[in-house]
PDB file of N, CA, C and O in Angstrom:
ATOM      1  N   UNK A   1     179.381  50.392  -0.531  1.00  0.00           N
ATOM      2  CA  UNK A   1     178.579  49.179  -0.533  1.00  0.00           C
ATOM      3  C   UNK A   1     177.155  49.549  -0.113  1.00  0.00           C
ATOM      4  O   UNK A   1     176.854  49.964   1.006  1.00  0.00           O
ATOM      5  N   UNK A   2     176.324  49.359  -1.119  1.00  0.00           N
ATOM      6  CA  UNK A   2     174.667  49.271  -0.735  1.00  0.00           C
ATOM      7  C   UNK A   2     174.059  48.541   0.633  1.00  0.00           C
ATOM      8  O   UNK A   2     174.555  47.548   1.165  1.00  0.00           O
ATOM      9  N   UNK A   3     173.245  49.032   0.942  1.00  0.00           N
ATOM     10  CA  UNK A   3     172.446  48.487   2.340  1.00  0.00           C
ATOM     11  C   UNK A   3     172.018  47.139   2.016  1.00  0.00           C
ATOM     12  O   UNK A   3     172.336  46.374   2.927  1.00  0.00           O
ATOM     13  N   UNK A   4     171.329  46.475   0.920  1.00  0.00           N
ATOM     14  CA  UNK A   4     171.624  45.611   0.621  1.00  0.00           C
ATOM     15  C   UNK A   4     172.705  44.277   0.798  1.00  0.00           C
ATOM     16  O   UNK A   4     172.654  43.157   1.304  1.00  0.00           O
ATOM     17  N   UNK A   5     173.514  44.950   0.204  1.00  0.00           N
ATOM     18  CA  UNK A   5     174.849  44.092  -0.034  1.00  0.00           C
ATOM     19  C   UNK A   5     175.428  43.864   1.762  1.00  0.00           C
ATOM     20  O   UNK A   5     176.258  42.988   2.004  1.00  0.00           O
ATOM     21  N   UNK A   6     174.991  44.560   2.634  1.00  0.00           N
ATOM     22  CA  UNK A   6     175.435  44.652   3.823  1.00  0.00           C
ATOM     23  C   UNK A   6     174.909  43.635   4.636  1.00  0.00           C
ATOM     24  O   UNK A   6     175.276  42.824   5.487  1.00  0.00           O
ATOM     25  N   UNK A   7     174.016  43.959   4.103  1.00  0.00           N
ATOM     26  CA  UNK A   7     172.654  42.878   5.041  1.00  0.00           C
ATOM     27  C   UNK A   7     172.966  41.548   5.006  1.00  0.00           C
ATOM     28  O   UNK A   7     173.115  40.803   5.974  1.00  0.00           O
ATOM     29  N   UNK A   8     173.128  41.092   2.999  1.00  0.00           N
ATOM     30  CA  UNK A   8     173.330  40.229   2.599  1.00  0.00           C
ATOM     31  C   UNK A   8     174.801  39.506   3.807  1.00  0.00           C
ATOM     32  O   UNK A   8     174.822  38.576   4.614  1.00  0.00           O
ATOM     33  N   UNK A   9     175.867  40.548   3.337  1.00  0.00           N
ATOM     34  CA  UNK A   9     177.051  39.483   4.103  1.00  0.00           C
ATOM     35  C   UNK A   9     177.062  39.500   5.669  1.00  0.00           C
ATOM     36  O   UNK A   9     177.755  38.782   6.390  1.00  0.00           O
ATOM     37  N   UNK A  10     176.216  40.398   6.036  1.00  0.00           N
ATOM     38  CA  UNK A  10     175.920  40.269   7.820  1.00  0.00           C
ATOM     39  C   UNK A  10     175.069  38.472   8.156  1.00  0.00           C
ATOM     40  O   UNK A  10     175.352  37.679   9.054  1.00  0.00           O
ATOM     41  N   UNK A  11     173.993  38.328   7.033  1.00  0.00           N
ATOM     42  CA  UNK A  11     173.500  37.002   6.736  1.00  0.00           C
ATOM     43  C   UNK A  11     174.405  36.247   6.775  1.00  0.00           C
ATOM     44  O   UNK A  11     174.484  35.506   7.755  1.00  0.00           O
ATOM     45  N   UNK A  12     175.394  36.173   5.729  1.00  0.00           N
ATOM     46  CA  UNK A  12     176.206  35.111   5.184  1.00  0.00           C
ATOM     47  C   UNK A  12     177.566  35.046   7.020  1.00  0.00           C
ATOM     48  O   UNK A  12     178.298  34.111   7.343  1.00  0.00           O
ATOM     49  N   UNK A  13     177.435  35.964   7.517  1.00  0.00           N
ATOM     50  CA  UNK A  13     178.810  35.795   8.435  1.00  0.00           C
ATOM     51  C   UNK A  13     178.118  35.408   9.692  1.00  0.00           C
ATOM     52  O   UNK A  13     178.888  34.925  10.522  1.00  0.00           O
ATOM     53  N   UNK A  14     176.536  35.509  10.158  1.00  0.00           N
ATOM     54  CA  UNK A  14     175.880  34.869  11.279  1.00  0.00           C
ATOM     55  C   UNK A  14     175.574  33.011  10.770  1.00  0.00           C
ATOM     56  O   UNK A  14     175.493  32.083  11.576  1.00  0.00           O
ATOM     57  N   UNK A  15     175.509  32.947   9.947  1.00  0.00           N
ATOM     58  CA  UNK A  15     175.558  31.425   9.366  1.00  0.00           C
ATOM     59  C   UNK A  15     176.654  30.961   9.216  1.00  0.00           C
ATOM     60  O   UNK A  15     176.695  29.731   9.235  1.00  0.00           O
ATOM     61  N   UNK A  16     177.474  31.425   9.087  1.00  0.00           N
ATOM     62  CA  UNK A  16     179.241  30.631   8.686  1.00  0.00           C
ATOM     63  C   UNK A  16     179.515  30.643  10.135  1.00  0.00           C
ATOM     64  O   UNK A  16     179.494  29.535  10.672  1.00  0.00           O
ATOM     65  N   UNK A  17     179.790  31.748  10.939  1.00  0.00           N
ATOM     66  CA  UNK A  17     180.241  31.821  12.507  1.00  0.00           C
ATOM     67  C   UNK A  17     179.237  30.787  13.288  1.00  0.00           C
ATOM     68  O   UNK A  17     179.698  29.942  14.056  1.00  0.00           O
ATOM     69  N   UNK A  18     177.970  30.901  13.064  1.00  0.00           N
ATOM     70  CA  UNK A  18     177.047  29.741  13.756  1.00  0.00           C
ATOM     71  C   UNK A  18     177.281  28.673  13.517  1.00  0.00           C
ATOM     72  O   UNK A  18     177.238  27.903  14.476  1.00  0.00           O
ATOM     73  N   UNK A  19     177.720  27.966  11.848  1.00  0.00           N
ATOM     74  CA  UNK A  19     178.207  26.712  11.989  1.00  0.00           C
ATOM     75  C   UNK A  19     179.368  26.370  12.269  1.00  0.00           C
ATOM     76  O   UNK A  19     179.771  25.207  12.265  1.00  0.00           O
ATOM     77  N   UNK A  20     180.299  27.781  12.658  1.00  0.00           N
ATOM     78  CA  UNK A  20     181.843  27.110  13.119  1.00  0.00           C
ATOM     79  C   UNK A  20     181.462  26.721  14.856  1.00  0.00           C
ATOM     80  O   UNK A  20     181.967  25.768  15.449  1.00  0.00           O
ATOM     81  N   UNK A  21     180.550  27.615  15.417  1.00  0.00           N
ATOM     82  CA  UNK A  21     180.556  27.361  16.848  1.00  0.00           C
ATOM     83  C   UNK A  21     179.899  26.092  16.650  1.00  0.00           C
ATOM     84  O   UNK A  21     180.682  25.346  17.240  1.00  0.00           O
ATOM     85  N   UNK A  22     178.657  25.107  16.054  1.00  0.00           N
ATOM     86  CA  UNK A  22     178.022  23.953  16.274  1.00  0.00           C
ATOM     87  C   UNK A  22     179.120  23.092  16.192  1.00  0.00           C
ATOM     88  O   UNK A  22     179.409  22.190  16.977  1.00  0.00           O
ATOM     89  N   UNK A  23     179.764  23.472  15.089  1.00  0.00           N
ATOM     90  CA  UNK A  23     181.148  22.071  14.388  1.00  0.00           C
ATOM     91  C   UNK A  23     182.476  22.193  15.425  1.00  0.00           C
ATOM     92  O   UNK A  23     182.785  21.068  15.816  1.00  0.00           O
ATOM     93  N   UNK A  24     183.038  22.875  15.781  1.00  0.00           N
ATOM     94  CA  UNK A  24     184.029  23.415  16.816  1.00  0.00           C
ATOM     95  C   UNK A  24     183.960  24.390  17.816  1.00  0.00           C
ATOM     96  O   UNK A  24     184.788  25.301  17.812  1.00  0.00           O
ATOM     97  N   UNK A  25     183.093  24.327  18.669  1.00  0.00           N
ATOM     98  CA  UNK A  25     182.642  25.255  20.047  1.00  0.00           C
ATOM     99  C   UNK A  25     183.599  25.820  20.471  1.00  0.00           C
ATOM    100  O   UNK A  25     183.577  27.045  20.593  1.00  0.00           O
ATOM    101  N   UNK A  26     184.942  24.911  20.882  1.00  0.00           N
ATOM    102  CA  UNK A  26     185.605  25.654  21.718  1.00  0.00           C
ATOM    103  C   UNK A  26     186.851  26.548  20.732  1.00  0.00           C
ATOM    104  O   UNK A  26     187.357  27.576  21.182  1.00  0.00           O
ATOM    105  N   UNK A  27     187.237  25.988  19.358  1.00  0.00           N
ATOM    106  CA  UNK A  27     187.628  26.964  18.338  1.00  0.00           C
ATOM    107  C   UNK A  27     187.040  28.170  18.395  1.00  0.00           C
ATOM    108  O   UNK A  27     187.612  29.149  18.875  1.00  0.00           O
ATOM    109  N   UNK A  28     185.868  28.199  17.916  1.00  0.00           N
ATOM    110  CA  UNK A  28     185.247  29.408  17.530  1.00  0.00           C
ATOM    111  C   UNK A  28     185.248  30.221  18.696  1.00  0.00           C
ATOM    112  O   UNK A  28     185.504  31.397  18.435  1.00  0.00           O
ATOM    113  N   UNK A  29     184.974  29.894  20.312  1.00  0.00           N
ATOM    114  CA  UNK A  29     184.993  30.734  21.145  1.00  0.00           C
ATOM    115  C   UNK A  29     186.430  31.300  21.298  1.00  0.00           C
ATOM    116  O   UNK A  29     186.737  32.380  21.804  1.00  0.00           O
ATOM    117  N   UNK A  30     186.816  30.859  21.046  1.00  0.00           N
ATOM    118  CA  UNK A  30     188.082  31.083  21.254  1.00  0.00           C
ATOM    119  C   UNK A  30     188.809  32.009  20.484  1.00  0.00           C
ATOM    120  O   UNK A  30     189.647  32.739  21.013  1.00  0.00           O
ATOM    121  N   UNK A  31     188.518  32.049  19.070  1.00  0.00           N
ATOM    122  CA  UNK A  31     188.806  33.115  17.704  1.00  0.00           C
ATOM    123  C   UNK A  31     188.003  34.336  18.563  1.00  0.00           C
ATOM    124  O   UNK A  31     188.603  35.403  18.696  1.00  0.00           O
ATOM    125  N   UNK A  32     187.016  34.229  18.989  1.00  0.00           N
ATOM    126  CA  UNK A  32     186.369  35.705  19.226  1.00  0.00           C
ATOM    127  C   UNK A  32     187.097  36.152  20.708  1.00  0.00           C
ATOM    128  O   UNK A  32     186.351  36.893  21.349  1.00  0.00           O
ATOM    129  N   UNK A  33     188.455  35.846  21.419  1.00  0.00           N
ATOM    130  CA  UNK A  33     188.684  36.211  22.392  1.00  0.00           C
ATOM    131  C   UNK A  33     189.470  37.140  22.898  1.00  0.00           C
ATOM    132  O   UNK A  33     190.246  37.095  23.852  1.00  0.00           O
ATOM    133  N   UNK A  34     189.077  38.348  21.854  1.00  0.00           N
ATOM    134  CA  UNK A  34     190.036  39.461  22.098  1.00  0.00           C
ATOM    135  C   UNK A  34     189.019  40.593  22.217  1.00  0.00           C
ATOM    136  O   UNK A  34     187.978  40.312  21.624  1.00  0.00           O
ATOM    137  N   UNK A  35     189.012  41.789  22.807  1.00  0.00           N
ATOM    138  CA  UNK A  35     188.641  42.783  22.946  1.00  0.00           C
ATOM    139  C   UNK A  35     188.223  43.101  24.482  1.00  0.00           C
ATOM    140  O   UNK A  35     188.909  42.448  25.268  1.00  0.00           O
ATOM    141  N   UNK A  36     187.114  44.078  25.199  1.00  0.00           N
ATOM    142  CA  UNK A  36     187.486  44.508  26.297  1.00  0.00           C
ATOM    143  C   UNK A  36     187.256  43.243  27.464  1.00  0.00           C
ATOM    144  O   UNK A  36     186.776  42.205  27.006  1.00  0.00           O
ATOM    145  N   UNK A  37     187.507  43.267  28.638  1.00  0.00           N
ATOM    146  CA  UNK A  37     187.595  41.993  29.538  1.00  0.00           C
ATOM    147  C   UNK A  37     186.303  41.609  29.834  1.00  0.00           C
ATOM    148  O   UNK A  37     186.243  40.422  30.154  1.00  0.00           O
ATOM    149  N   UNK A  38     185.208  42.216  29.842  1.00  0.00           N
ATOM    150  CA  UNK A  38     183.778  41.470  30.459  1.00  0.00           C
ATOM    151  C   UNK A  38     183.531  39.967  28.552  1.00  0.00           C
ATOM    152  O   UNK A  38     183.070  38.827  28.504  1.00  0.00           O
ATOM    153  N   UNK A  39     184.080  40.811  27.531  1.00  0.00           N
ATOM    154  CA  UNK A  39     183.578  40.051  26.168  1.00  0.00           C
ATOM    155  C   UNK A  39     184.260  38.722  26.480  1.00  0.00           C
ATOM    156  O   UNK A  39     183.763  37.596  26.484  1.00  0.00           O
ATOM    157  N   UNK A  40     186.161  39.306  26.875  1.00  0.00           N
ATOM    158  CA  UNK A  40     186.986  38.262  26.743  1.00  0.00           C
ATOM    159  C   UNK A  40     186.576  37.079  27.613  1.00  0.00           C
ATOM    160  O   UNK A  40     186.830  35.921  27.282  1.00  0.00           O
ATOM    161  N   UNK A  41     185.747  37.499  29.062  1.00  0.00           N
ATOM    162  CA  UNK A  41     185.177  36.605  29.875  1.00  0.00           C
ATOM    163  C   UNK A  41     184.258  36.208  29.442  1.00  0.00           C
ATOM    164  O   UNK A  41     184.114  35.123  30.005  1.00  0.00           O
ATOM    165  N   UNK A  42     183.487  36.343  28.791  1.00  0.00           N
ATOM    166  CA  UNK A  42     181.997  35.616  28.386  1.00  0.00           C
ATOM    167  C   UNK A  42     182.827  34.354  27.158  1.00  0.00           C
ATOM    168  O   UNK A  42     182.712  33.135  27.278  1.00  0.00           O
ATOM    169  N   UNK A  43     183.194  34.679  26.646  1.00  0.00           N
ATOM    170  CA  UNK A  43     183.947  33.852  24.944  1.00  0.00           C
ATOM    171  C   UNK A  43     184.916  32.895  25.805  1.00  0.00           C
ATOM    172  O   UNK A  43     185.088  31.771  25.335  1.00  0.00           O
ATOM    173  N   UNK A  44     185.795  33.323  27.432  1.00  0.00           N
ATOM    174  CA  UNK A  44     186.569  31.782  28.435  1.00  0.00           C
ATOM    175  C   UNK A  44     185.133  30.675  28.411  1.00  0.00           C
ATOM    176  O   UNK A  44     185.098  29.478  28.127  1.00  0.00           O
ATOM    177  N   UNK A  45     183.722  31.854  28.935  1.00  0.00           N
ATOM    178  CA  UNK A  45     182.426  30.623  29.619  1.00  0.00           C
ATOM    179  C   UNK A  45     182.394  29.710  28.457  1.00  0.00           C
ATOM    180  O   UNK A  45     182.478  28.482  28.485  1.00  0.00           O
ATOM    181  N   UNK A  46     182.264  30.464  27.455  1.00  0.00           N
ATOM    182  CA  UNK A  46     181.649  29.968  26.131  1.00  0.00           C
ATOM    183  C   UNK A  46     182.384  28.649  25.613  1.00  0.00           C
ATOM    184  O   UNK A  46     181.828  27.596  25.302  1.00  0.00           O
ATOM    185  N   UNK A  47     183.830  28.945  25.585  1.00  0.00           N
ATOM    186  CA  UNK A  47     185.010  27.903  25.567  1.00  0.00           C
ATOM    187  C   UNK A  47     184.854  26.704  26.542  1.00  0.00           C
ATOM    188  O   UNK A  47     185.237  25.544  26.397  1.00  0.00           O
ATOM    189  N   UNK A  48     184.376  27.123  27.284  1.00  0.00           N
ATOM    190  CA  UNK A  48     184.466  26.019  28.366  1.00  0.00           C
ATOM    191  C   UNK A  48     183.080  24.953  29.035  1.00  0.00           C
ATOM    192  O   UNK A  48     183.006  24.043  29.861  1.00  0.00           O
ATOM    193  N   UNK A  49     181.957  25.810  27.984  1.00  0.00           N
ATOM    194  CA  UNK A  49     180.308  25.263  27.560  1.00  0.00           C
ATOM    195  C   UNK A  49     180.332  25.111  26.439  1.00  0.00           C
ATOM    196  O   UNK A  49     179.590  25.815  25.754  1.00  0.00           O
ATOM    197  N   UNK A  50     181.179  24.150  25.817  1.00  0.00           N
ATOM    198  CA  UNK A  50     180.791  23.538  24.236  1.00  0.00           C
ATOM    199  C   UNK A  50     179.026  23.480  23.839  1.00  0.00           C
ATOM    200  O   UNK A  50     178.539  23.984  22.827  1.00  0.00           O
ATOM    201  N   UNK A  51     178.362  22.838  24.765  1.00  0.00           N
ATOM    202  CA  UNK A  51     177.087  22.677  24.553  1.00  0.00           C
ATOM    203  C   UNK A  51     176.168  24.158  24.548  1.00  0.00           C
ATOM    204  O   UNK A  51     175.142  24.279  23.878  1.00  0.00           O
ATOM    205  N   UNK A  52     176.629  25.045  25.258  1.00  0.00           N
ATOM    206  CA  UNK A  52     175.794  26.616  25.350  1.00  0.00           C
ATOM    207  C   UNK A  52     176.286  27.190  23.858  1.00  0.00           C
ATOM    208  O   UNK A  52     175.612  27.709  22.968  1.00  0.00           O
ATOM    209  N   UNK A  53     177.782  26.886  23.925  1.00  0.00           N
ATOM    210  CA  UNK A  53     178.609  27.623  22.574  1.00  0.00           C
ATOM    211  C   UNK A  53     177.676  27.149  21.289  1.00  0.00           C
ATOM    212  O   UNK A  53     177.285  28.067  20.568  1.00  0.00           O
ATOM    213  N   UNK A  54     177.356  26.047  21.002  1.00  0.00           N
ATOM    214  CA  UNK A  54     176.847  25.103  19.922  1.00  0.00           C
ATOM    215  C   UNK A  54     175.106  25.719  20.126  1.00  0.00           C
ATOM    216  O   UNK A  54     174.428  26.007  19.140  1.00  0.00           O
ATOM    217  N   UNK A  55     174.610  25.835  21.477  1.00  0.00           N
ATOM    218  CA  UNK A  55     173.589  26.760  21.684  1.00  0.00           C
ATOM    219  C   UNK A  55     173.293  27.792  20.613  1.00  0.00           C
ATOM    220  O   UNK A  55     172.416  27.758  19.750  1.00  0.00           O
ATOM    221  N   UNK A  56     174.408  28.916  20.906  1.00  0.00           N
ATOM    222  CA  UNK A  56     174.427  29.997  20.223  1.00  0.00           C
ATOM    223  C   UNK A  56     174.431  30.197  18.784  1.00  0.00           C
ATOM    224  O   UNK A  56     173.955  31.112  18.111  1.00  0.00           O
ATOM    225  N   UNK A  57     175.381  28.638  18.290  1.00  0.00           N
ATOM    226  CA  UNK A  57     175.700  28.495  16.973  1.00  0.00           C
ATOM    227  C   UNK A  57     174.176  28.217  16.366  1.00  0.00           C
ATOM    228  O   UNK A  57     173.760  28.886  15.421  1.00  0.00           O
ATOM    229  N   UNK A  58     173.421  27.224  16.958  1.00  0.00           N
ATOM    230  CA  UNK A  58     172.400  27.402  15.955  1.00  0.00           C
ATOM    231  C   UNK A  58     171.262  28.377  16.193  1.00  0.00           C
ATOM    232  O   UNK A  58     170.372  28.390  15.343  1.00  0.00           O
ATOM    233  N   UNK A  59     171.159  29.280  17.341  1.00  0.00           N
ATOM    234  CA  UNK A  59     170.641  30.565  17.222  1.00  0.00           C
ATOM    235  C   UNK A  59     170.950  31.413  16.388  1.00  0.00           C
ATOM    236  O   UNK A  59     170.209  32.307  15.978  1.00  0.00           O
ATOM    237  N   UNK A  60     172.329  31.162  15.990  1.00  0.00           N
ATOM    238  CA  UNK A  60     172.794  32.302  15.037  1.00  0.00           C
ATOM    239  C   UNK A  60     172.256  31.735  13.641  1.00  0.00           C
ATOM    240  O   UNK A  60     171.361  32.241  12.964  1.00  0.00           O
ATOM    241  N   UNK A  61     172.946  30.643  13.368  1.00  0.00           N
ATOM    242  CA  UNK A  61     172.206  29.719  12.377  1.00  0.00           C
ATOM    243  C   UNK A  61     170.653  30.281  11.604  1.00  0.00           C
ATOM    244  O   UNK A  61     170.371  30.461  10.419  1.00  0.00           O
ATOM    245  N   UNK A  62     169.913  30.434  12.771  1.00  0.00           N
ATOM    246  CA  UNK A  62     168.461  30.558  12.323  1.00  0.00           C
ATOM    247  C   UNK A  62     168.477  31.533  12.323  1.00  0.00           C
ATOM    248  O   UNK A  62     167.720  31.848  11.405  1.00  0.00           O
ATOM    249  N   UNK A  63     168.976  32.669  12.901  1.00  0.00           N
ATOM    250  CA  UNK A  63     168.889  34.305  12.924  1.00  0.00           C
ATOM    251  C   UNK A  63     169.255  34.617  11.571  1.00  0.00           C
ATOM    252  O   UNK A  63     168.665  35.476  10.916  1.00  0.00           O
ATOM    253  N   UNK A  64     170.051  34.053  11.214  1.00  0.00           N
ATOM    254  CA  UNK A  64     170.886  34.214   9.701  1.00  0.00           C
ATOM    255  C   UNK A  64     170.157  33.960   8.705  1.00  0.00           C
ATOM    256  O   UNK A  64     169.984  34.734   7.763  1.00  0.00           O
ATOM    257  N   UNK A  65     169.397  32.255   8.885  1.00  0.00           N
ATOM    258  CA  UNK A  65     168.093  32.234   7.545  1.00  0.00           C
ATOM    259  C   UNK A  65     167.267  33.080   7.840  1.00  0.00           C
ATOM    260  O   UNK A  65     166.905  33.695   6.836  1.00  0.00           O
ATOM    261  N   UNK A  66     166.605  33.536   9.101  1.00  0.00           N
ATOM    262  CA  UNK A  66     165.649  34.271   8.998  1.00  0.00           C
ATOM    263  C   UNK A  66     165.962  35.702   8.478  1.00  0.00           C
ATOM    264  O   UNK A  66     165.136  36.398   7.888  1.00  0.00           O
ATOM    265  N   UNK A  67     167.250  36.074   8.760  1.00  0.00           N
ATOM    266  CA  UNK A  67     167.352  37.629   8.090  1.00  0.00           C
ATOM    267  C   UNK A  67     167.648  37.623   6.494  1.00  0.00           C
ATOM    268  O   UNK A  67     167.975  38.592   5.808  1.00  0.00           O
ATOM    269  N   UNK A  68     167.431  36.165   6.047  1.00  0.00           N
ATOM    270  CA  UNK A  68     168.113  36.118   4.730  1.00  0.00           C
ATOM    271  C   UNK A  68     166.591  36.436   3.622  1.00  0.00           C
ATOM    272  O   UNK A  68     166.404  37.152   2.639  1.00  0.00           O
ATOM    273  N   UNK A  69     165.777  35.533   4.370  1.00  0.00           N
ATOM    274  CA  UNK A  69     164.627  35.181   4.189  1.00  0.00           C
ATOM    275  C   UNK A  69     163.613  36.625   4.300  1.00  0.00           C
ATOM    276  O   UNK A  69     162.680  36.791   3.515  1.00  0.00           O
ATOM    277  N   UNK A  70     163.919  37.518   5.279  1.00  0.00           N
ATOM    278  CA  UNK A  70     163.328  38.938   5.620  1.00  0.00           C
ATOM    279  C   UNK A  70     163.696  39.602   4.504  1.00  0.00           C
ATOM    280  O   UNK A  70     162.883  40.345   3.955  1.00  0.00           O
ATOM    281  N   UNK A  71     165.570  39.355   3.773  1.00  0.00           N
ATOM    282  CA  UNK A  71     165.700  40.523   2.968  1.00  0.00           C
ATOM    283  C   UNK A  71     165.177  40.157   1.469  1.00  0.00           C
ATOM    284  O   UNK A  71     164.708  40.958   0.661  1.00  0.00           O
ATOM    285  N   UNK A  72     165.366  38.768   1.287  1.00  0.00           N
ATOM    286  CA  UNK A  72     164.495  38.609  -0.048  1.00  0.00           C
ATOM    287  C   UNK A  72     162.694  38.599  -0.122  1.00  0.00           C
ATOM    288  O   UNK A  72     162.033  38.498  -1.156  1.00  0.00           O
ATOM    289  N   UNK A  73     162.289  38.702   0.951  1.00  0.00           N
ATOM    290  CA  UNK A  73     160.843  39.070   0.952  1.00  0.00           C
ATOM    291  C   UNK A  73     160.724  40.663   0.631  1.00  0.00           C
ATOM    292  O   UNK A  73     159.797  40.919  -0.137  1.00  0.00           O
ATOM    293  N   UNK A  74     161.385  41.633   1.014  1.00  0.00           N
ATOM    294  CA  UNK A  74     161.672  42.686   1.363  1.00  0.00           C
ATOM    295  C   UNK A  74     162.126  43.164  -0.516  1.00  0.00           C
ATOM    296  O   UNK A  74     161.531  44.080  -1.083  1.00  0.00           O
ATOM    297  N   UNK A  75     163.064  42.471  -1.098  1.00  0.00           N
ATOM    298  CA  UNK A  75     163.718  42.673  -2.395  1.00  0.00           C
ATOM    299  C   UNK A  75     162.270  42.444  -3.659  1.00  0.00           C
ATOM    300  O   UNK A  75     162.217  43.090  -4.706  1.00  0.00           O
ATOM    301  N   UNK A  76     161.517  41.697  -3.356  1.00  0.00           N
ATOM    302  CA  UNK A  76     160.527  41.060  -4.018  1.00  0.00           C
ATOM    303  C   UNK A  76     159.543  42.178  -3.959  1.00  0.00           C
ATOM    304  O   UNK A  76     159.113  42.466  -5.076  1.00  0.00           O
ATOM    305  N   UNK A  77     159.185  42.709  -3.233  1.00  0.00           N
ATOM    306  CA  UNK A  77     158.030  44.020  -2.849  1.00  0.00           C
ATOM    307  C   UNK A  77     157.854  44.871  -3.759  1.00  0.00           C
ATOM    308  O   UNK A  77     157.077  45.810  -3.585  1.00  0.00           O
TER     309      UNK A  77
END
């Protein structure tokens, strides 16, 4: 898979995961609650701050148009 094509679905999976945390906070924290114990503890806070979780979701949200937006400026050159 091209660097491209990478970028592209790294875009597409910070926008889908950002709108699952805005639409279902404590779902989505909750799907991410496996791996070593400081992560698994941050993703309990996260679960248990719907409003920080939904935070993150639309940080990611915009991180996502903006890297979408970087790579087609970037494709256009």
């Amino acid at each position: 898979m091209d660097t491209r094509r990478l970028s592209h679905f790294a875009a597409m999976v910070l926008i889908g995961d950002g709108i699952m945390a805005i639409v279902r906070p404590d779902r989505d924290a909750q799907a991410w609650n496996v791996g070593p114990k400081p992560w698994r503890k941050l993703m309990g806070c996260l679960s248990s701050h719907p409003t920080l979780t939904r935070c993150v979701g639309i940080a990611q949200v915009v991180g996502g148009i903006l890297w979408a937006t970087r790579e087609e400026k970037i494709l256009e050159q």
